[in-house]
N, CA, C and O atoms as a GROMACS GRO file, in nm:
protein
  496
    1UNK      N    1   0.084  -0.118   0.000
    1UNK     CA    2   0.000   0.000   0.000
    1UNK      C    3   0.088   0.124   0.000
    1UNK      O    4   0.196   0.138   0.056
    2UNK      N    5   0.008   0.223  -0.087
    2UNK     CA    6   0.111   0.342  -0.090
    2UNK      C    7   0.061   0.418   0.017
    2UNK      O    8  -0.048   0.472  -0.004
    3UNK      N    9   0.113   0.436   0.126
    3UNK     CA   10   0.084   0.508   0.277
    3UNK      C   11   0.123   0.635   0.270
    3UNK      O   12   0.243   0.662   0.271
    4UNK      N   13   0.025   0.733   0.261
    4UNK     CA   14   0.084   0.891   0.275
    4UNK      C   15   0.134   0.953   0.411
    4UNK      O   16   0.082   0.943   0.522
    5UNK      N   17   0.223   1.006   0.382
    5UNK     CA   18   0.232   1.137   0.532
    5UNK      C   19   0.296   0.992   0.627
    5UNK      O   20   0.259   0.954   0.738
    6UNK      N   21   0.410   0.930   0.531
    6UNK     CA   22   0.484   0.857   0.679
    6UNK      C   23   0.588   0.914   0.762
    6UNK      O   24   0.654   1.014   0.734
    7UNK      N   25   0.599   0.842   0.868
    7UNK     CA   26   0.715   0.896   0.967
    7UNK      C   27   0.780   0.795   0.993
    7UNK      O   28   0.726   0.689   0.962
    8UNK      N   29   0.918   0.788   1.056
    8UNK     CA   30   1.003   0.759   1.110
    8UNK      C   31   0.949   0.710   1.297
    8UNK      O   32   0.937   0.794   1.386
    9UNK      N   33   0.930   0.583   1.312
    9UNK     CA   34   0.905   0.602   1.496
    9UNK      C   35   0.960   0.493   1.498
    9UNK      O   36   0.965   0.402   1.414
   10UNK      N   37   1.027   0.513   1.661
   10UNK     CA   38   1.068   0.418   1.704
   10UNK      C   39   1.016   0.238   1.768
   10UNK      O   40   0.901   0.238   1.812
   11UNK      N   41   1.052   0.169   1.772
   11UNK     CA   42   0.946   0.076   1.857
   11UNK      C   43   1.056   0.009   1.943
   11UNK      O   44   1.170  -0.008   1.901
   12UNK      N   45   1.015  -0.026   2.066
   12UNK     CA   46   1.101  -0.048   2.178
   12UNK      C   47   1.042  -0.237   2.197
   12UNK      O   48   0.923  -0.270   2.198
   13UNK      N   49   1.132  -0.308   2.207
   13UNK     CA   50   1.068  -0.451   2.156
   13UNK      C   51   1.121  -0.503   2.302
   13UNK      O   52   1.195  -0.427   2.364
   14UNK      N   53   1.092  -0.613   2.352
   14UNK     CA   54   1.168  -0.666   2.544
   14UNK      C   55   1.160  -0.807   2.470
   14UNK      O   56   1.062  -0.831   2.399
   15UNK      N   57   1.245  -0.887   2.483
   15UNK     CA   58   1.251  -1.016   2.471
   15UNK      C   59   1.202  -1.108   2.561
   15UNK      O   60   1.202  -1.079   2.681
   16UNK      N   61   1.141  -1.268   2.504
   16UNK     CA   62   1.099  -1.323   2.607
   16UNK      C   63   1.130  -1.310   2.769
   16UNK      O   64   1.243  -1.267   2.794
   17UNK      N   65   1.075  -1.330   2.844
   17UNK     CA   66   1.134  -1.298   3.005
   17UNK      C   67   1.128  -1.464   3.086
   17UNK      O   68   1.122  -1.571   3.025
   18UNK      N   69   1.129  -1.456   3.166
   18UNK     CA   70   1.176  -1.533   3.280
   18UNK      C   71   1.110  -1.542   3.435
   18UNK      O   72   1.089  -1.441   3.501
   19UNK      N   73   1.084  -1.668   3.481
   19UNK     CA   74   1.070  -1.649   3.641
   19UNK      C   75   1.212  -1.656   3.741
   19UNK      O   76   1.283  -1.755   3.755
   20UNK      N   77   1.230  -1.547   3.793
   20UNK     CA   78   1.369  -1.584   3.868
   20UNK      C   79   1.308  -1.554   3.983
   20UNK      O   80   1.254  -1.444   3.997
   21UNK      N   81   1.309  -1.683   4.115
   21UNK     CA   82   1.311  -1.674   4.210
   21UNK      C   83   1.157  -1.640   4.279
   21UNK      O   84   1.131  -1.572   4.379
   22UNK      N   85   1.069  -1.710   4.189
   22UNK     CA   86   0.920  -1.647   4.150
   22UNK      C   87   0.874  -1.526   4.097
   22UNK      O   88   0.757  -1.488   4.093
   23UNK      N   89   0.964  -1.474   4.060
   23UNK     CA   90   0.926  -1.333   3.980
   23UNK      C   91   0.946  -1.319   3.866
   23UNK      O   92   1.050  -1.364   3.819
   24UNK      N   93   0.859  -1.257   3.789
   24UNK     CA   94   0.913  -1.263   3.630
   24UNK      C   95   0.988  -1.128   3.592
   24UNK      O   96   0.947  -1.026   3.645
   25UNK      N   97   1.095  -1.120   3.502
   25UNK     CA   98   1.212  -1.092   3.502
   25UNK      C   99   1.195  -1.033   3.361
   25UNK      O  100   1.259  -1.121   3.302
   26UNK      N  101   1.152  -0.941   3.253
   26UNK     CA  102   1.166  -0.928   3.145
   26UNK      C  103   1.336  -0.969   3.066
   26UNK      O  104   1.446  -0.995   3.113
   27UNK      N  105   1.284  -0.959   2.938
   27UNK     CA  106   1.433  -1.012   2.868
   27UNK      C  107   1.480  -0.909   2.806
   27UNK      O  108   1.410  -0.808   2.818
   28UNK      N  109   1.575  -0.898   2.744
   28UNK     CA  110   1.644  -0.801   2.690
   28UNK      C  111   1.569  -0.705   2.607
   28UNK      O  112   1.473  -0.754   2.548
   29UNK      N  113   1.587  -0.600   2.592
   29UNK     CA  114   1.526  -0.499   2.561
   29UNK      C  115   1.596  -0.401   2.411
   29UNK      O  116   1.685  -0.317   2.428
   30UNK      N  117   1.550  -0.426   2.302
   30UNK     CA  118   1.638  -0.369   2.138
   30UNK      C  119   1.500  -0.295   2.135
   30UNK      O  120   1.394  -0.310   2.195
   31UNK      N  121   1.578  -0.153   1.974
   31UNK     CA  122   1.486  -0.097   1.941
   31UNK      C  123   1.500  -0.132   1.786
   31UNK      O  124   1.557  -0.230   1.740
   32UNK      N  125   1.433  -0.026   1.711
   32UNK     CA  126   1.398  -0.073   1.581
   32UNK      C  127   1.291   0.050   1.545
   32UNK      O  128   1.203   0.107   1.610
   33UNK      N  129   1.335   0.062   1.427
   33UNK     CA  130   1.273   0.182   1.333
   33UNK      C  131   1.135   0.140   1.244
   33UNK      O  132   1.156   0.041   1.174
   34UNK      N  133   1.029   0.182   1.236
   34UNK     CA  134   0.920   0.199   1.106
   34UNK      C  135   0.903   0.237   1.083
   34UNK      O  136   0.921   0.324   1.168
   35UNK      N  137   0.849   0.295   0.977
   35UNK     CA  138   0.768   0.376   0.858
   35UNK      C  139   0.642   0.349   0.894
   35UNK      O  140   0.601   0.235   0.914
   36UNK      N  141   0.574   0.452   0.905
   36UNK     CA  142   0.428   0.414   0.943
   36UNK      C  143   0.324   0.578   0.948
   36UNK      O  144   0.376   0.686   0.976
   37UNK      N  145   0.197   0.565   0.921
   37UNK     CA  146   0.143   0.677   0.855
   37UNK      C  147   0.047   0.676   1.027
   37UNK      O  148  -0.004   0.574   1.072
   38UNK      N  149   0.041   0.819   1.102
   38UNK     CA  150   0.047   0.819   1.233
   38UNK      C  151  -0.184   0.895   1.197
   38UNK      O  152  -0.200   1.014   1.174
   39UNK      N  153  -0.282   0.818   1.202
   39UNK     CA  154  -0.427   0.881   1.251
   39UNK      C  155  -0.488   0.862   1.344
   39UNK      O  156  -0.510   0.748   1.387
   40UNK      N  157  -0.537   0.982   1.405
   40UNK     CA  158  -0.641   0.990   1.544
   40UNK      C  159  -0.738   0.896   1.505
   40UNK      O  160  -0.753   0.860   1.388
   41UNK      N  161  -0.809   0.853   1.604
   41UNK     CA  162  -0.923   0.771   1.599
   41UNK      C  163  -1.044   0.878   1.622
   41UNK      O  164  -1.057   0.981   1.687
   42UNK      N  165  -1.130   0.793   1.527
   42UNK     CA  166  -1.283   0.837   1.523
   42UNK      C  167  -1.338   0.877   1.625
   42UNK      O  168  -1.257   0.845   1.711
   43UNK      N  169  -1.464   0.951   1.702
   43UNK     CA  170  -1.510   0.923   1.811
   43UNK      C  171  -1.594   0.733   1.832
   43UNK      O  172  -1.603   0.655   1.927
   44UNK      N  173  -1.641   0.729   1.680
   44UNK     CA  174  -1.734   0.626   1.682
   44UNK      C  175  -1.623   0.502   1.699
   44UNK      O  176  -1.662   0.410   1.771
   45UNK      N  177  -1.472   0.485   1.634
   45UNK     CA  178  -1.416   0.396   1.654
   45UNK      C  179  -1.330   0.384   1.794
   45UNK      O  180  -1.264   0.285   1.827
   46UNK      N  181  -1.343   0.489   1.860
   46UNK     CA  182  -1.321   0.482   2.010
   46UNK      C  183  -1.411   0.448   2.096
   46UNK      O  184  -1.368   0.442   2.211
   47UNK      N  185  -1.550   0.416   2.077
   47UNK     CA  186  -1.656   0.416   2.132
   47UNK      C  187  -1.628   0.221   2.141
   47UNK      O  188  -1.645   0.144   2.236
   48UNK      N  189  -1.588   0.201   2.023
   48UNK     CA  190  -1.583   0.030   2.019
   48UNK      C  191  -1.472  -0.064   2.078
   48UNK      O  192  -1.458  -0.186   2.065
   49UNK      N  193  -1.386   0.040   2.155
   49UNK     CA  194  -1.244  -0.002   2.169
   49UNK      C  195  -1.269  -0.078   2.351
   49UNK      O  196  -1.374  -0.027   2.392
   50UNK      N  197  -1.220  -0.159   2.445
   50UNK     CA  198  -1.257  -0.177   2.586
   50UNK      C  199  -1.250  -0.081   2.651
   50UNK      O  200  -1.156  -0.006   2.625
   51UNK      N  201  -1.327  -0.051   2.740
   51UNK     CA  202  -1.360   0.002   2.839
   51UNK      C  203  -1.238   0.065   2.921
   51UNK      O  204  -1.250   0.166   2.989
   52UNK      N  205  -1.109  -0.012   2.907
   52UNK     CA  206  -1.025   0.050   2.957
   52UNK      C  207  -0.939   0.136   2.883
   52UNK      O  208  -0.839   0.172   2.945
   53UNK      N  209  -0.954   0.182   2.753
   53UNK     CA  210  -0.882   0.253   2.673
   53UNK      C  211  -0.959   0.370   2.655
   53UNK      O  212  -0.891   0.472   2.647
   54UNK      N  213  -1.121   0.391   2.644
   54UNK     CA  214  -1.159   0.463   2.608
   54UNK      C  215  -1.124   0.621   2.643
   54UNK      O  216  -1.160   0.711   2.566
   55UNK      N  217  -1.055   0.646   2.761
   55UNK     CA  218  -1.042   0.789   2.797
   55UNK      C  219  -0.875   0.788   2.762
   55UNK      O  220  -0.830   0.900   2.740
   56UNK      N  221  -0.808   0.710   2.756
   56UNK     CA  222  -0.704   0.738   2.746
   56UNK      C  223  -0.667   0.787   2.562
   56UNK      O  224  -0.743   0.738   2.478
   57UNK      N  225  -0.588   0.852   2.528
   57UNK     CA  226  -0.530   0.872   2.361
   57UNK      C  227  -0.472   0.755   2.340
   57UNK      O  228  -0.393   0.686   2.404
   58UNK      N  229  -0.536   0.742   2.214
   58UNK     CA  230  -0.569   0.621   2.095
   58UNK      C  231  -0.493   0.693   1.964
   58UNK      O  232  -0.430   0.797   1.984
   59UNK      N  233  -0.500   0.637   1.834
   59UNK     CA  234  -0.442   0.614   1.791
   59UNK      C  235  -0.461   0.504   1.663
   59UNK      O  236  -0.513   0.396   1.692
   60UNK      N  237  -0.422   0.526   1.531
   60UNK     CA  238  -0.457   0.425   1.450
   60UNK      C  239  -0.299   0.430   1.379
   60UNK      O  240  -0.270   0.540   1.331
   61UNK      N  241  -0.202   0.328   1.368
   61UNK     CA  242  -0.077   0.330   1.286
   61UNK      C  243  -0.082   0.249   1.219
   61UNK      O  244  -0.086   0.129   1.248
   62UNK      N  245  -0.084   0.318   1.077
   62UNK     CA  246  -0.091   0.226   0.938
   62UNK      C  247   0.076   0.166   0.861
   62UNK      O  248   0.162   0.242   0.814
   63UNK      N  249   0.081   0.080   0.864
   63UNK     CA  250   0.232   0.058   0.816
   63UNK      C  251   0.181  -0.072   0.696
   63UNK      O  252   0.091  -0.155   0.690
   64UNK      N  253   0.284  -0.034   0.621
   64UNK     CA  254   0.328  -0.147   0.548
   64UNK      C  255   0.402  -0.289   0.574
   64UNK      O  256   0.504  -0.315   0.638
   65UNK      N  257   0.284  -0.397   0.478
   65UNK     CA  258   0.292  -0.501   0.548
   65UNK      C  259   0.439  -0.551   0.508
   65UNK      O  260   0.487  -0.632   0.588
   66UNK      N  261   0.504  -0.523   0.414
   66UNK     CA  262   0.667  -0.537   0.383
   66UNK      C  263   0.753  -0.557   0.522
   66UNK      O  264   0.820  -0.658   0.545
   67UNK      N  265   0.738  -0.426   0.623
   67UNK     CA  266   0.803  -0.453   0.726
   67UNK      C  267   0.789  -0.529   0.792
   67UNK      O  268   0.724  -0.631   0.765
   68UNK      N  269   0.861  -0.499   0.935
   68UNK     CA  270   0.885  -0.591   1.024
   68UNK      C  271   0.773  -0.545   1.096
   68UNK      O  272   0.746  -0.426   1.112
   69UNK      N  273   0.689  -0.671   1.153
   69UNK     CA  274   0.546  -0.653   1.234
   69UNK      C  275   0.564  -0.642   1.357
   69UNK      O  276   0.631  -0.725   1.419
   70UNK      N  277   0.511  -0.543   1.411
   70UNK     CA  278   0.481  -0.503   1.558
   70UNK      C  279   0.400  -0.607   1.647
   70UNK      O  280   0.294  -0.659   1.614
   71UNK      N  281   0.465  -0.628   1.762
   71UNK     CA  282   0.350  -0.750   1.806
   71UNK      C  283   0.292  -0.692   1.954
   71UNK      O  284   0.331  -0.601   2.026
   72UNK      N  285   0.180  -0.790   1.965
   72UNK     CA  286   0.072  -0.745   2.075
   72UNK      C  287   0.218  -0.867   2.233
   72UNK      O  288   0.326  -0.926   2.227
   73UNK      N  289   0.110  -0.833   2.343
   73UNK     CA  290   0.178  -0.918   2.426
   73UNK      C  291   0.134  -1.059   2.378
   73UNK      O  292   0.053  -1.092   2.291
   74UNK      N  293   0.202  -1.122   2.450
   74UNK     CA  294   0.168  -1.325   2.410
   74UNK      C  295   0.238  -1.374   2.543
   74UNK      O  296   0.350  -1.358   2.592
   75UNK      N  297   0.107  -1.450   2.583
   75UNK     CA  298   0.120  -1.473   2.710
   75UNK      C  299   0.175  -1.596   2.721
   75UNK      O  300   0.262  -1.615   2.806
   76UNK      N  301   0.136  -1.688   2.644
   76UNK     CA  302   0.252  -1.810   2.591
   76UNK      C  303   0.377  -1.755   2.598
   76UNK      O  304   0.436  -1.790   2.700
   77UNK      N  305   0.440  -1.680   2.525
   77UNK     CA  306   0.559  -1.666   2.490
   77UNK      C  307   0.675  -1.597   2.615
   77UNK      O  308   0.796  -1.585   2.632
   78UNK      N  309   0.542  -1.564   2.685
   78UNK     CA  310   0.606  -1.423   2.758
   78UNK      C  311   0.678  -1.323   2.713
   78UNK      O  312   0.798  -1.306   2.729
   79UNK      N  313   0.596  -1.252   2.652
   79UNK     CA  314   0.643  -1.138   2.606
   79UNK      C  315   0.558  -1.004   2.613
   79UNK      O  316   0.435  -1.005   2.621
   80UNK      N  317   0.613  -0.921   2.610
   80UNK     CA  318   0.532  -0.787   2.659
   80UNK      C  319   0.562  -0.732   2.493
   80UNK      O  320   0.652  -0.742   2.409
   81UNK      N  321   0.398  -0.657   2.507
   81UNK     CA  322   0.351  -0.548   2.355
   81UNK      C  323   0.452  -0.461   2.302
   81UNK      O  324   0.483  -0.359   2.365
   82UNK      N  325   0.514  -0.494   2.178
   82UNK     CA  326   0.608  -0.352   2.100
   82UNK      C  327   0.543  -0.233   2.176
   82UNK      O  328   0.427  -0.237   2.218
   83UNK      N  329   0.638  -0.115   2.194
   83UNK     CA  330   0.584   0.000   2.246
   83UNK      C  331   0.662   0.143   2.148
   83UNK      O  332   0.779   0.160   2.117
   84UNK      N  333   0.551   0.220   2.124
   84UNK     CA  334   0.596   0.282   1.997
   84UNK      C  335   0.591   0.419   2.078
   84UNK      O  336   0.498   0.462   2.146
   85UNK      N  337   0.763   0.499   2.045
   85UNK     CA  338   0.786   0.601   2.104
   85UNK      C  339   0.771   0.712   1.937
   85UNK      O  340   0.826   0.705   1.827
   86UNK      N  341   0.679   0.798   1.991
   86UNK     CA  342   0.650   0.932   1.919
   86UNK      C  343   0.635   1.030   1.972
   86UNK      O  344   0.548   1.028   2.059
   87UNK      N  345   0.684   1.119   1.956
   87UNK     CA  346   0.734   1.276   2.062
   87UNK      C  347   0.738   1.262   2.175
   87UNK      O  348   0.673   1.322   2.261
   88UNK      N  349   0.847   1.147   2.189
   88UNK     CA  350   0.910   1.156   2.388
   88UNK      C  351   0.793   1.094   2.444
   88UNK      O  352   0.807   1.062   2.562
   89UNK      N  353   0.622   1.056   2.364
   89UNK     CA  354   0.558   0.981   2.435
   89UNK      C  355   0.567   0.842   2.400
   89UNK      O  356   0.626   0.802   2.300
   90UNK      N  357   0.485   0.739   2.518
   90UNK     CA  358   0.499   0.597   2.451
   90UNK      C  359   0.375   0.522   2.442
   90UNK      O  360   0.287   0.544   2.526
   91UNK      N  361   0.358   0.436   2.350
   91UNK     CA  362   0.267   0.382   2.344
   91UNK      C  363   0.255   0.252   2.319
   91UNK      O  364   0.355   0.194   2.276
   92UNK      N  365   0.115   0.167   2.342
   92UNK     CA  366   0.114   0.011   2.338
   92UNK      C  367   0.019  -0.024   2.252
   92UNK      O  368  -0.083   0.028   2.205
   93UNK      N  369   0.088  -0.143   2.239
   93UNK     CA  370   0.004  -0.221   2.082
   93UNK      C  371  -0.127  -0.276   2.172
   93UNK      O  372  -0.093  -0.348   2.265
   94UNK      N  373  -0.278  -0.252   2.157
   94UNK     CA  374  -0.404  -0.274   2.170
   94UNK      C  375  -0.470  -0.372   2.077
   94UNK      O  376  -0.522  -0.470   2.131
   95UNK      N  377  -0.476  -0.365   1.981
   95UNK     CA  378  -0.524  -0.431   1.887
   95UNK      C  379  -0.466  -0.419   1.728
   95UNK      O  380  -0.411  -0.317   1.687
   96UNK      N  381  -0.492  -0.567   1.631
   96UNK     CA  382  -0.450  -0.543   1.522
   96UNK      C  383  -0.498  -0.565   1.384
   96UNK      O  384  -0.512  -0.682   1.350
   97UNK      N  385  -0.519  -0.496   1.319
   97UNK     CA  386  -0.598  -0.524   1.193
   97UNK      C  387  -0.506  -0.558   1.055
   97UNK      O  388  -0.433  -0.482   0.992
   98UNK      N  389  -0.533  -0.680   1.034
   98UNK     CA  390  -0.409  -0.753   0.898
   98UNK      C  391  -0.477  -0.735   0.754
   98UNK      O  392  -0.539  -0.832   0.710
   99UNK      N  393  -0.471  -0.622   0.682
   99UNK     CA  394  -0.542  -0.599   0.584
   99UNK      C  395  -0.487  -0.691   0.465
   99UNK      O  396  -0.556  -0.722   0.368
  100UNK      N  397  -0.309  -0.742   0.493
  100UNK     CA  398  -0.209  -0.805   0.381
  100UNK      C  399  -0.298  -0.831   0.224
  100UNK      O  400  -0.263  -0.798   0.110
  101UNK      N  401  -0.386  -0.882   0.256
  101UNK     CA  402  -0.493  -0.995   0.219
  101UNK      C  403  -0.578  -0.892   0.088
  101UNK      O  404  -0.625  -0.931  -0.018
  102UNK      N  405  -0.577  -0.789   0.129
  102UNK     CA  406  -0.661  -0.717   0.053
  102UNK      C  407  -0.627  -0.670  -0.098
  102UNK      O  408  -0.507  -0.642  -0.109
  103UNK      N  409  -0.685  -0.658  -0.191
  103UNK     CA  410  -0.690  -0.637  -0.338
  103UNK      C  411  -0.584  -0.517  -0.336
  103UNK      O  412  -0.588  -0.411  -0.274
  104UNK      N  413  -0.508  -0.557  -0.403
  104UNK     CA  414  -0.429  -0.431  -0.467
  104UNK      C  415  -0.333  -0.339  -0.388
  104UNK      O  416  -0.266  -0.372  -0.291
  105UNK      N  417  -0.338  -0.197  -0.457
  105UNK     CA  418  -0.241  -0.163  -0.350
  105UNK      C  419  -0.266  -0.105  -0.187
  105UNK      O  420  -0.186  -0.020  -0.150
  106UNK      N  421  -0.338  -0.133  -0.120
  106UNK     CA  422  -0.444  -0.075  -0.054
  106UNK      C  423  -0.411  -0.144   0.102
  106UNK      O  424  -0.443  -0.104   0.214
  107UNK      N  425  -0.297  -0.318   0.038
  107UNK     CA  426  -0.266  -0.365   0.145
  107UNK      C  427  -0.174  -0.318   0.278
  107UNK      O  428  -0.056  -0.285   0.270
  108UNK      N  429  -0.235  -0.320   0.377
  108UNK     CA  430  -0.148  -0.266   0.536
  108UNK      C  431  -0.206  -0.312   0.635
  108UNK      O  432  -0.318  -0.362   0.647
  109UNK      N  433  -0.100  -0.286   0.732
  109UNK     CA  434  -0.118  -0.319   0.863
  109UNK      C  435  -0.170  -0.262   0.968
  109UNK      O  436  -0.076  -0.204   1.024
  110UNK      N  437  -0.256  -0.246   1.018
  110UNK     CA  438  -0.332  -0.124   1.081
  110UNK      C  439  -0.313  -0.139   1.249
  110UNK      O  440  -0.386  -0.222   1.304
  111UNK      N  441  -0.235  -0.076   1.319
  111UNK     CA  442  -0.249  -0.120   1.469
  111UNK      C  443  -0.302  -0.029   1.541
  111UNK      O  444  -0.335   0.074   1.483
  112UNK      N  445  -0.319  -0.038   1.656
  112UNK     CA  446  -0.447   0.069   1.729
  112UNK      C  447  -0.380   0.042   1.874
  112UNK      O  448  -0.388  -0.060   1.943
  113UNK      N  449  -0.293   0.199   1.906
  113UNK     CA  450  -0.268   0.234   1.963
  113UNK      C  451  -0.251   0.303   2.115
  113UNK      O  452  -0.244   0.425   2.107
  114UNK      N  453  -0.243   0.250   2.251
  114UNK     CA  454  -0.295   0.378   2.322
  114UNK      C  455  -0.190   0.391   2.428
  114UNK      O  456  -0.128   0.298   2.480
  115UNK      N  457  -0.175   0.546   2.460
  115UNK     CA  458  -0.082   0.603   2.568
  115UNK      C  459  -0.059   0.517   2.696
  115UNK      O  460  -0.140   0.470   2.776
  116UNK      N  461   0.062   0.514   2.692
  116UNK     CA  462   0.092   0.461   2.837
  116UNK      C  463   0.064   0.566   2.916
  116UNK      O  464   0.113   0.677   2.892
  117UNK      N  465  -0.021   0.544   3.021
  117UNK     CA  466  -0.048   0.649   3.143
  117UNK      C  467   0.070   0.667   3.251
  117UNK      O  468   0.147   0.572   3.265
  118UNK      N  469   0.088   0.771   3.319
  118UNK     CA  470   0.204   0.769   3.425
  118UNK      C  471   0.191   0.629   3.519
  118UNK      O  472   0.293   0.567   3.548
  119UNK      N  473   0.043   0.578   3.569
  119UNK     CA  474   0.026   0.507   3.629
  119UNK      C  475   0.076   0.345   3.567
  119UNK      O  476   0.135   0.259   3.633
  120UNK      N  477   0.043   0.338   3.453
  120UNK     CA  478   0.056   0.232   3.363
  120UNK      C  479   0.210   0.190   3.346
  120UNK      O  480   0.252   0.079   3.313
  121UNK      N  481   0.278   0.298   3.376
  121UNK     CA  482   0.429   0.304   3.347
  121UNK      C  483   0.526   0.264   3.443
  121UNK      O  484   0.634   0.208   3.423
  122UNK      N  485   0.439   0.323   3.614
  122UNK     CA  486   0.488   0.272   3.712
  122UNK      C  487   0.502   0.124   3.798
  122UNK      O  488   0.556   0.095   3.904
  123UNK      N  489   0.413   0.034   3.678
  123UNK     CA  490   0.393  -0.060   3.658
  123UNK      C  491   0.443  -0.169   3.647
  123UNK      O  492   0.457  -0.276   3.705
  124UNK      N  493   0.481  -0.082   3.497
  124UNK     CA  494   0.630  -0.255   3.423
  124UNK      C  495   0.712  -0.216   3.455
  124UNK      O  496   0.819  -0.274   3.438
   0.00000   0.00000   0.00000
């Protein structure tokens, strides 16, 4: 898909983690660059998002499916959500829409975005 108005953002990736000593332990922590076309969300497509996102800033990032894919958490795997830094703020992968599939050039990756809160941060 030809994606207008892209940017440059970072994504902050943590590698599988670990229980040490009963605690889980994240894994190593790399970053990594995308191309990706940055839109606010709808009111109506914020209205559909859980209950716990709705007040917080959302977010729709369209990228091309060529790159390297952003992933949600996986609780199998143990791994915590790509987190995408854009103006000194950060944010977490919520949900994902795999358009690949679609006719022509039109194909992308659509992820849906929302702010880590101060509280959210004091967290991990």
């Amino acid at each position: 898909m030809t994606i207008l108005d892209r940017s440059a953002l970072t994504v902050q990736r943590v590698a599988a983690g670990s229980f040490t000593n009963g605690r889980f332990v994240d894994g190593a922590s790399s970053s990594l660059t995308v191309l990706g076309s940055w839109q606010p969300m709808s009111g109506r497509a914020r209205e559909q998002l859980p209950e716990l996102y709705r007040t917080r800033e959302t977010a729709k990032l369209l990228c091309d499916p060529t790159q390297t894919r952003l992933s949600p958490v996986d609780v199998a795997a143990k791994t915590r959500q790509d987190v995408i830094v854009r103006a000194g703020r950060r944010y977490e992968i919520i949900a994902i829409e795999d358009w690949t599939d679609h006719a022509g050039p039109t194909a992308h990756i659509a992820y849906t975005v929302a702010l880590i809160d101060a509280d959210e941060e004091a967290r991990r």
